[in-house]
DRENMAR-841824 format. One record per residue: residue number from 1; residue in one letter; x, y, z of N, C-alpha, C in turn. Coordinates in nm, 3 decimals, decimal comma, padded with zeros to 5 digits. Example, Ala and Ser with C-alpha at 12.3 -4.5 7.8 and 13.67 -1.06 7.14 Angstrom:
<atoms>
{k=1 | r=a | n_X=01,319 | n_Y=-00,569 | n_Z=00,780 | ca_X=01,230 | ca_Y=-00,450 | ca_Z=00,780 | c_X=01,320 | c_Y=-00,330 | c_Z=00,780}
{k=2 | r=s | n_X=01,285 | n_Y=-00,225 | n_Z=00,708 | ca_X=01,367 | ca_Y=-00,106 | ca_Z=00,714 | c_X=01,290 | c_Y=00,003 | c_Z=00,787}
</atoms>
This chain:
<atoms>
{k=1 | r=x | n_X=15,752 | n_Y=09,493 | n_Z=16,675 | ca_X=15,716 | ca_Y=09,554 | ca_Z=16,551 | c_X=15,827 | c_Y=09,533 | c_Z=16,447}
{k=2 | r=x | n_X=15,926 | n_Y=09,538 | n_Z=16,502 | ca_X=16,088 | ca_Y=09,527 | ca_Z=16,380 | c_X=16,075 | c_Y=09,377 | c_Z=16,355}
{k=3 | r=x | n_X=16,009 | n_Y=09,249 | n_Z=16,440 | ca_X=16,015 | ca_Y=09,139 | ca_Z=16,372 | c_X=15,857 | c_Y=09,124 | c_Z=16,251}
{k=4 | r=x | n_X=15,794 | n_Y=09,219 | n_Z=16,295 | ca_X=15,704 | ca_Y=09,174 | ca_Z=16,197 | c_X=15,772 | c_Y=09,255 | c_Z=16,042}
{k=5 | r=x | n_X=15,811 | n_Y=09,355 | n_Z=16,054 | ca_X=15,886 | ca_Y=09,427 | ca_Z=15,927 | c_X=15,976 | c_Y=09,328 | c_Z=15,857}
{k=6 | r=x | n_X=16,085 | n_Y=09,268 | n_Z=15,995 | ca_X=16,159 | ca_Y=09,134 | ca_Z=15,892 | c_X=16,093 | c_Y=09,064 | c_Z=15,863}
{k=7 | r=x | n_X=15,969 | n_Y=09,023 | n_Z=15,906 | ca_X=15,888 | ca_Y=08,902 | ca_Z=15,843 | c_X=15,810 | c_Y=08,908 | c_Z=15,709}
{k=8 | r=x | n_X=15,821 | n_Y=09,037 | n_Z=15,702 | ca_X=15,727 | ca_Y=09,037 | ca_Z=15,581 | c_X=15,817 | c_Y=09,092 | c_Z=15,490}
{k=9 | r=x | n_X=15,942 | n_Y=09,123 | n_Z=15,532 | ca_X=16,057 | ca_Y=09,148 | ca_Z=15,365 | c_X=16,106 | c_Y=08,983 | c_Z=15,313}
{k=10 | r=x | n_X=16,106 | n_Y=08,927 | n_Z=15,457 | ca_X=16,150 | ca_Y=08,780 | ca_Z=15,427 | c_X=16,016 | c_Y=08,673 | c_Z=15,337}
{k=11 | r=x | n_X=15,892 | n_Y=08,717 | n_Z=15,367 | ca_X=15,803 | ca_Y=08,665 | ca_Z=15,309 | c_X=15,776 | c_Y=08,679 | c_Z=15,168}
{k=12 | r=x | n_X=15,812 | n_Y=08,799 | n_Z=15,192 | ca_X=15,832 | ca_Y=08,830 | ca_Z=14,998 | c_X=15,924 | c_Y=08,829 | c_Z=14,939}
{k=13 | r=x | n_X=16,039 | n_Y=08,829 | n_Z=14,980 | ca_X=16,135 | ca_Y=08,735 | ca_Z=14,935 | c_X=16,129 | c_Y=08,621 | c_Z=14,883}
{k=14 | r=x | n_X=16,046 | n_Y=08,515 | n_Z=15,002 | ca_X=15,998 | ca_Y=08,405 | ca_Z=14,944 | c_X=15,899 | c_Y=08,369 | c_Z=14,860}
{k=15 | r=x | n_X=15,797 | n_Y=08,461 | n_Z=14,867 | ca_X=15,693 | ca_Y=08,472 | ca_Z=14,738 | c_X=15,785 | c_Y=08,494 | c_Z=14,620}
{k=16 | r=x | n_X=15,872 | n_Y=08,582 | n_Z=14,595 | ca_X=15,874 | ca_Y=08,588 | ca_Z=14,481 | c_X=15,958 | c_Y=08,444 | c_Z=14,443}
{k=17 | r=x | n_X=16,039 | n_Y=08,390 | n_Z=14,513 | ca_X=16,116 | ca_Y=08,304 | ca_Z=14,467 | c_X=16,005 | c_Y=08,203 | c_Z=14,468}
{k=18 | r=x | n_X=15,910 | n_Y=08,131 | n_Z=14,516 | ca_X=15,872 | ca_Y=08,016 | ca_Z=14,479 | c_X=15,771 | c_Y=08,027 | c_Z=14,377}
{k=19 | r=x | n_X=15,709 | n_Y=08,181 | n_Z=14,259 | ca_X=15,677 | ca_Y=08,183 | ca_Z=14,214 | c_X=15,747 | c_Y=08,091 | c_Z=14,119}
{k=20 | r=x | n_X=15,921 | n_Y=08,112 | n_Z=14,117 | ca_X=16,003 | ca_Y=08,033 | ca_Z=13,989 | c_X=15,989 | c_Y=07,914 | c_Z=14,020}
{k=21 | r=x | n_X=15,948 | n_Y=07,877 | n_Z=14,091 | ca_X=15,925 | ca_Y=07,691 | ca_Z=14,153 | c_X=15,843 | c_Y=07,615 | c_Z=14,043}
{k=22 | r=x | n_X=15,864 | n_Y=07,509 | n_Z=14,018 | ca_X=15,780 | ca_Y=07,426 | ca_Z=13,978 | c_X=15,666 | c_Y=07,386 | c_Z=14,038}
{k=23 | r=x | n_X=15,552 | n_Y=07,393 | n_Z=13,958 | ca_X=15,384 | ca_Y=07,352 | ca_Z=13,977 | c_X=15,437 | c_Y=07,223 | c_Z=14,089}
{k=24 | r=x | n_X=15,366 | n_Y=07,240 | n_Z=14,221 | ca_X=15,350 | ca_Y=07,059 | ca_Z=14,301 | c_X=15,273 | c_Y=07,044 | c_Z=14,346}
{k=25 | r=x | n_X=15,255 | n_Y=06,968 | n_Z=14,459 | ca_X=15,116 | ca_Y=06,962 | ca_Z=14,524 | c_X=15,094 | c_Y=07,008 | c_Z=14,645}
{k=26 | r=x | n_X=15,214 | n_Y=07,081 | n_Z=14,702 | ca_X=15,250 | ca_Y=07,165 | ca_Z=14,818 | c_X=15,232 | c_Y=07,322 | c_Z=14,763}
{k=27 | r=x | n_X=15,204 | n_Y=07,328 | n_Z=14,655 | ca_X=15,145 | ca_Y=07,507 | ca_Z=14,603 | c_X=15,015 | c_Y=07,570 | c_Z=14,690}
{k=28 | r=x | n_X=15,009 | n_Y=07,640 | n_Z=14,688 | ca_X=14,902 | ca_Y=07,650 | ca_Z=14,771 | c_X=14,870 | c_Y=07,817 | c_Z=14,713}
{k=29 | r=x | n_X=14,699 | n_Y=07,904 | n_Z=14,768 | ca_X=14,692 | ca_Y=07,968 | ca_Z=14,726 | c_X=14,610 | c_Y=08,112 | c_Z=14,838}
{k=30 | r=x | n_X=14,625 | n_Y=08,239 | n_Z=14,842 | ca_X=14,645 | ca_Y=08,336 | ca_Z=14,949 | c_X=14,494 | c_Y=08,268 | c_Z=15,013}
{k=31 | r=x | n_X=14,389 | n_Y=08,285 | n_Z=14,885 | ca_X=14,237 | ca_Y=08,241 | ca_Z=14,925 | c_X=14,223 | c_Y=08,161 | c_Z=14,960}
{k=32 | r=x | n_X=14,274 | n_Y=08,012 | n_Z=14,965 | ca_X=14,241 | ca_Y=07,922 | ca_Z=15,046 | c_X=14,264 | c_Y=07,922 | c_Z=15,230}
{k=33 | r=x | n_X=14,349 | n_Y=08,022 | n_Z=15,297 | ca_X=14,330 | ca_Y=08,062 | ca_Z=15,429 | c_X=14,261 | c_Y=08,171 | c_Z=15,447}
{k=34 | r=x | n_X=14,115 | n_Y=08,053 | n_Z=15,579 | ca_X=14,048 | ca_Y=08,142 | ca_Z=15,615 | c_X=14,133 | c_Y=08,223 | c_Z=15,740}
{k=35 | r=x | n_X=14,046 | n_Y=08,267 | n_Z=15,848 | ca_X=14,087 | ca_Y=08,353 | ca_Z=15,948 | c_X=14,140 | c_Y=08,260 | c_Z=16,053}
{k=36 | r=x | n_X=14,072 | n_Y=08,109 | n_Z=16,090 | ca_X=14,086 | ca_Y=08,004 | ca_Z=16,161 | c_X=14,219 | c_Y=07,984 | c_Z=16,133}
{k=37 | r=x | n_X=14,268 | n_Y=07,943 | n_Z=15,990 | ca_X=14,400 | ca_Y=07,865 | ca_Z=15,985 | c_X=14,499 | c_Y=07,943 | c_Z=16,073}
{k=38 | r=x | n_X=14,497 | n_Y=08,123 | n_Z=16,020 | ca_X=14,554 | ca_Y=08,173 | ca_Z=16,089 | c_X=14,530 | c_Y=08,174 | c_Z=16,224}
{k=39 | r=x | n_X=14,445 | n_Y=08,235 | n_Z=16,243 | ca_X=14,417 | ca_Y=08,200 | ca_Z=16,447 | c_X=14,484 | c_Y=08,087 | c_Z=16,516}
{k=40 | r=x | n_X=14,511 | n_Y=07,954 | n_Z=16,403 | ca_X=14,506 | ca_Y=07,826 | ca_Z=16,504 | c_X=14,652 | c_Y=07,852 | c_Z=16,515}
{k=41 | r=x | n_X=14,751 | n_Y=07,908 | n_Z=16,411 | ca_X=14,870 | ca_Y=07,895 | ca_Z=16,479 | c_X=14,898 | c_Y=08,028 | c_Z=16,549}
{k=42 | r=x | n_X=15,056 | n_Y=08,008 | n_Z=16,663 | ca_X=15,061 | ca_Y=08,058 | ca_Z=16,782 | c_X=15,232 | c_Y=08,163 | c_Z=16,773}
{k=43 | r=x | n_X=15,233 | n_Y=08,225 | n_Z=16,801 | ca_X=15,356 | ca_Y=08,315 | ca_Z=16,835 | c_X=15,436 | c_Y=08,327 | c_Z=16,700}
{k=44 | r=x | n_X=15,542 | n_Y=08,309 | n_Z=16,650 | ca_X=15,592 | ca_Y=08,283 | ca_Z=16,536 | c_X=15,516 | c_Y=08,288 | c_Z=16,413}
{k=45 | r=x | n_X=15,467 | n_Y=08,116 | n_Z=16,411 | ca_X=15,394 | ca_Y=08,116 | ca_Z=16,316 | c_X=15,293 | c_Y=08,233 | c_Z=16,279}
{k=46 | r=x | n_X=15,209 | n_Y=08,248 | n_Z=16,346 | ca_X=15,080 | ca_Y=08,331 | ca_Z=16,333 | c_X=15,187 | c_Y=08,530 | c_Z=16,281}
{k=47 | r=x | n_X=15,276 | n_Y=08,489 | n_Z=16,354 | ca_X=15,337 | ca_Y=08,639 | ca_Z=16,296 | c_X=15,438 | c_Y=08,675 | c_Z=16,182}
{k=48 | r=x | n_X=15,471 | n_Y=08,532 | n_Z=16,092 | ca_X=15,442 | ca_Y=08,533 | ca_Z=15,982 | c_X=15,348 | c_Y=08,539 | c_Z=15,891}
{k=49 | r=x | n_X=15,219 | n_Y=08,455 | n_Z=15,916 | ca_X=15,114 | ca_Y=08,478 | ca_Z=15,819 | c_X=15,054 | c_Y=08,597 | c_Z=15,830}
{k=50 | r=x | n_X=15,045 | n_Y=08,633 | n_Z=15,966 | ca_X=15,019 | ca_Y=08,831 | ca_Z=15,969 | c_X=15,079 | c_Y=08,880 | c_Z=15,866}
{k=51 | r=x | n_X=15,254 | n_Y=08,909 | n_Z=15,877 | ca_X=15,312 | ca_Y=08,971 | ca_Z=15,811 | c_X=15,320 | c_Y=08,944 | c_Z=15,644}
{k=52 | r=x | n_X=15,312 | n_Y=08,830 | n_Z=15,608 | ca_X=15,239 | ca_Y=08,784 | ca_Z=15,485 | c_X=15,157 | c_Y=08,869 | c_Z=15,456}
{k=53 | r=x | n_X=15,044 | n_Y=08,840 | n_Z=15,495 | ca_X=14,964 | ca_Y=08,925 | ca_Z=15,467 | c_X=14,978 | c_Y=09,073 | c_Z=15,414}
{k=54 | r=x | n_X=15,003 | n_Y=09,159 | n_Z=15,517 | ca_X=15,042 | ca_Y=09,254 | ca_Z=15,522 | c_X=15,136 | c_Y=09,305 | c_Z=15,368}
{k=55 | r=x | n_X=15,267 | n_Y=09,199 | n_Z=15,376 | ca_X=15,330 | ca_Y=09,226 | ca_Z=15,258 | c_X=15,298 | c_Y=09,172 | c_Z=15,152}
{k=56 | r=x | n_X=15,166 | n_Y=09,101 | n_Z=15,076 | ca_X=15,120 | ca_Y=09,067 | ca_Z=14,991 | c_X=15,003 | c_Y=09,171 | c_Z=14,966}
{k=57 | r=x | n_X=15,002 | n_Y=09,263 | n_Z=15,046 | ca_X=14,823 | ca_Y=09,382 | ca_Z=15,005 | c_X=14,958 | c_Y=09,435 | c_Z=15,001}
{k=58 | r=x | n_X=15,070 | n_Y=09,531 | n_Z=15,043 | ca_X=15,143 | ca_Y=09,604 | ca_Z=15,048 | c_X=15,224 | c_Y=09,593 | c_Z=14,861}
{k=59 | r=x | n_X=15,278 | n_Y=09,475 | n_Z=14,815 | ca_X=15,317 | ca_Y=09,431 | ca_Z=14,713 | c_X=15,213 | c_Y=09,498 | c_Z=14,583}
{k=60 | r=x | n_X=15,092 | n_Y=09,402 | n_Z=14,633 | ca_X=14,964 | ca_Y=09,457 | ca_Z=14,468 | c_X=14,914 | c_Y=09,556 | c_Z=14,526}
{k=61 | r=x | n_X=14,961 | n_Y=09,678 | n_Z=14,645 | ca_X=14,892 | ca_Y=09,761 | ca_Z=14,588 | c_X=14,986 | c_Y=09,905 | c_Z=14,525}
{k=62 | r=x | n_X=15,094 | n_Y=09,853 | n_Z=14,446 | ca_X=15,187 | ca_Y=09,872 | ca_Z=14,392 | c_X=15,305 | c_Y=09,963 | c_Z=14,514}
{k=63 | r=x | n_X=15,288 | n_Y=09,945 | n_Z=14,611 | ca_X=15,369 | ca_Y=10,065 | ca_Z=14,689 | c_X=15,484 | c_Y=10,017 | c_Z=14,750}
{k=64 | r=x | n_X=15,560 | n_Y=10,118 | n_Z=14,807 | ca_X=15,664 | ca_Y=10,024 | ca_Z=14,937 | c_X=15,700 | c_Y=10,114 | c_Z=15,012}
{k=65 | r=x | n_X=15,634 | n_Y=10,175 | n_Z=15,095 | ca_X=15,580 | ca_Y=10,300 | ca_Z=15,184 | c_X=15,530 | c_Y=10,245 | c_Z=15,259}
{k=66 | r=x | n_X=15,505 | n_Y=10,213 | n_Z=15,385 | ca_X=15,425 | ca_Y=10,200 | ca_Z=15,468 | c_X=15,435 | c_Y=10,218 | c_Z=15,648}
{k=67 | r=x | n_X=15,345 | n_Y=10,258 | n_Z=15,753 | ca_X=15,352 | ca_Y=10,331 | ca_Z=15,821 | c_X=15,360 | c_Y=10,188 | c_Z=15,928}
{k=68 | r=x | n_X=15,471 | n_Y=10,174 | n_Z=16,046 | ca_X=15,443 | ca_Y=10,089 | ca_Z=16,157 | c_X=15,360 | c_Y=10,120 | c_Z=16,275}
{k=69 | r=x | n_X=15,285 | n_Y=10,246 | n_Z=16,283 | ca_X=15,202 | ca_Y=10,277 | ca_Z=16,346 | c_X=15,044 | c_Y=10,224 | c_Z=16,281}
{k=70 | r=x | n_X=15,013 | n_Y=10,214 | n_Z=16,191 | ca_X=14,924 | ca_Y=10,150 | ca_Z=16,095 | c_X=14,900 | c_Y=10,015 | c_Z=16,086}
{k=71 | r=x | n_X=15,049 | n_Y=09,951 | n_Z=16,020 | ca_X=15,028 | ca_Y=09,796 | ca_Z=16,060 | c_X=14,983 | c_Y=09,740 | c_Z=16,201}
{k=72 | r=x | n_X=15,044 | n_Y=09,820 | n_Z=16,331 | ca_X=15,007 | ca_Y=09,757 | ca_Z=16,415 | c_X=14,880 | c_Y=09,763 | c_Z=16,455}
{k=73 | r=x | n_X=14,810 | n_Y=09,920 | n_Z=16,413 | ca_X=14,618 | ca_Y=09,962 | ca_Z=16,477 | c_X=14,599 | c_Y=09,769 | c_Z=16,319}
{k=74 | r=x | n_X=14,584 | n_Y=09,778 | n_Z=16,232 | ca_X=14,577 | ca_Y=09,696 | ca_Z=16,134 | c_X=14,565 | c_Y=09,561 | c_Z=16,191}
{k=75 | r=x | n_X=14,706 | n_Y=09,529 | n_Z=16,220 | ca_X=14,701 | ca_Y=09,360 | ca_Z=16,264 | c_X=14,629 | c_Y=09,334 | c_Z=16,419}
{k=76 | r=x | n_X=14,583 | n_Y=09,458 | n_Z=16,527 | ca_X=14,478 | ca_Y=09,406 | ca_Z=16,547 | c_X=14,367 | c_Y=09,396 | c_Z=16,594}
{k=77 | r=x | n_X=14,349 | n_Y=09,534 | n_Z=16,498 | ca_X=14,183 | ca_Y=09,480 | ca_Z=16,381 | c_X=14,210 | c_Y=09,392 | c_Z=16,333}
{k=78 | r=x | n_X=14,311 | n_Y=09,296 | n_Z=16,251 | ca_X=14,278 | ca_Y=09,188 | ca_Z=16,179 | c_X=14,209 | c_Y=09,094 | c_Z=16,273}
{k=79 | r=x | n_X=14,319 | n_Y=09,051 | n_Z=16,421 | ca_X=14,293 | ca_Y=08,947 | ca_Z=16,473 | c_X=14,147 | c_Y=08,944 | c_Z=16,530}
{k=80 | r=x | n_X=14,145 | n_Y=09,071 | n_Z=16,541 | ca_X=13,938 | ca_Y=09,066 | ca_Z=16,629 | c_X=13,875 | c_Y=09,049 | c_Z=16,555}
{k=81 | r=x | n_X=13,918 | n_Y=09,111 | n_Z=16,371 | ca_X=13,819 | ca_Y=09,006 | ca_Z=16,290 | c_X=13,776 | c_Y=08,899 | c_Z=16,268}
{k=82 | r=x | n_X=13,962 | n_Y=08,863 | n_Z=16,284 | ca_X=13,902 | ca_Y=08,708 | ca_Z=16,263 | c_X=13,863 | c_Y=08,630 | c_Z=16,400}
{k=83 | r=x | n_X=13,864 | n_Y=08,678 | n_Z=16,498 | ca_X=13,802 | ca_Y=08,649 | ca_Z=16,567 | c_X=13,633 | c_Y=08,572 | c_Z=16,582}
{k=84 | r=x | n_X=13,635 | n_Y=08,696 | n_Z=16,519 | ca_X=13,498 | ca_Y=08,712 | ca_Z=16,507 | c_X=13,392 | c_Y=08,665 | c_Z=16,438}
{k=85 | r=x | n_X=13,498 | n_Y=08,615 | n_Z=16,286 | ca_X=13,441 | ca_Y=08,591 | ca_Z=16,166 | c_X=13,550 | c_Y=08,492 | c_Z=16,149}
{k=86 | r=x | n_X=13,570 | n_Y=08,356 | n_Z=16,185 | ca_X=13,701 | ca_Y=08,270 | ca_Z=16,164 | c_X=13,690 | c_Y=08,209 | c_Z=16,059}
{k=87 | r=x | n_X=13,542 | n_Y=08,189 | n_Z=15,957 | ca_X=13,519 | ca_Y=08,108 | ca_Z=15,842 | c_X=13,585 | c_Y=08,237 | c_Z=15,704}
{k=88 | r=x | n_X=13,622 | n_Y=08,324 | n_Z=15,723 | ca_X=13,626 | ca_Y=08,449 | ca_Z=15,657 | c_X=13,732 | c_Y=08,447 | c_Z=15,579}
{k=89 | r=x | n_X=13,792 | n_Y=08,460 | n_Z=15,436 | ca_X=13,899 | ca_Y=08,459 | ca_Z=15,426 | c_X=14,016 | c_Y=08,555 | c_Z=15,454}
{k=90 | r=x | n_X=14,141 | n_Y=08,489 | n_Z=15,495 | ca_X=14,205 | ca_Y=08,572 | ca_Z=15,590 | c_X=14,257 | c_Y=08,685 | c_Z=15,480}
{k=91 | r=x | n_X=14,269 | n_Y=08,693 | n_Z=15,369 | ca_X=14,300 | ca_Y=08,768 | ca_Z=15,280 | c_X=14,210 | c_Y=08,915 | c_Z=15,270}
{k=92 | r=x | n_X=14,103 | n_Y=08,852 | n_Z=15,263 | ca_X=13,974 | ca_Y=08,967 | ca_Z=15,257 | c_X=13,957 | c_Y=08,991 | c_Z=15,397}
{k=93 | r=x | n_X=14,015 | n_Y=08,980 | n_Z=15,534 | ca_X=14,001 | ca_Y=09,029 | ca_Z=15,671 | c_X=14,073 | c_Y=09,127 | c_Z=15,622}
{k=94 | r=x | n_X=14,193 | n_Y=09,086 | n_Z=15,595 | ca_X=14,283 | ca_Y=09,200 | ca_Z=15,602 | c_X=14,291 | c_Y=09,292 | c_Z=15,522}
{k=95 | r=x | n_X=14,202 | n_Y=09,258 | n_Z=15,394 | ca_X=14,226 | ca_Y=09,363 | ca_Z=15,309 | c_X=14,125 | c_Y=09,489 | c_Z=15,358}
{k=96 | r=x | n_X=13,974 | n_Y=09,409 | n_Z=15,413 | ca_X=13,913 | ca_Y=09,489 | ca_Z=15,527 | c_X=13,941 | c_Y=09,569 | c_Z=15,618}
{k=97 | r=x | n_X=14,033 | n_Y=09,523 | n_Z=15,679 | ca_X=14,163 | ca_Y=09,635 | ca_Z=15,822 | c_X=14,191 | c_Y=09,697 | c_Z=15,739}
{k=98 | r=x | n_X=14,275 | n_Y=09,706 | n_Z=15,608 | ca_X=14,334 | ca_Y=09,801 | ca_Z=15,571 | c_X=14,299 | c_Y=09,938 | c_Z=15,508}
{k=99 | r=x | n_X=14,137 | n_Y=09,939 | n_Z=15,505 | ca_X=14,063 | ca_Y=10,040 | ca_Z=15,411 | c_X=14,055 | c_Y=10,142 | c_Z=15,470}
</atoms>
């Protein structure tokens, strides 16, 4: 649970900094990953884009409060969503878990 917390201060860390980045063709955008992209990667990876997640609904929904008993019932409900629903975007899974 404490690596997904560093993962998602470190993720937004990096969001905000590559906002100052220059336009390329490696930009990319939250809606274009469905639930699959996430699913397909494994240990690490996949527990960054969790935590992404997580700290990008956490970011717009103006707060910085949040409960680690929650994220974890949360991330997974996410993963059985996307389980379930892998064409789905992974953005709107999770914003789904989180309601």
């Amino acid at each position: 649970m404490r690596s997904i917390l560093i993962s998602t201060v470190a993720c937004l860390t990096l969001a905000c900094g590559e906002a100052a980045l220059a336009q390329n063709e490696r930009n990319r955008t939250i809606e274009q990953y469905a639930c699959k992209d996430v699913m397909r990667d494994s240990g690490a990876n996949r527990d960054v884009a969790i935590a992404f997640l997580h700290g990008y609904l956490l970011g717009k929904s103006g707060s910085s409060s949040f409960s680690l008993d929650a994220i974890q019932r949360q991330t997974d409900a996410f993963i059985e969503r996307c389980l379930d629903n892998p064409a789905e975007k992974a953005v709107d899974a999770m914003t789904a878990v989180k309601r």
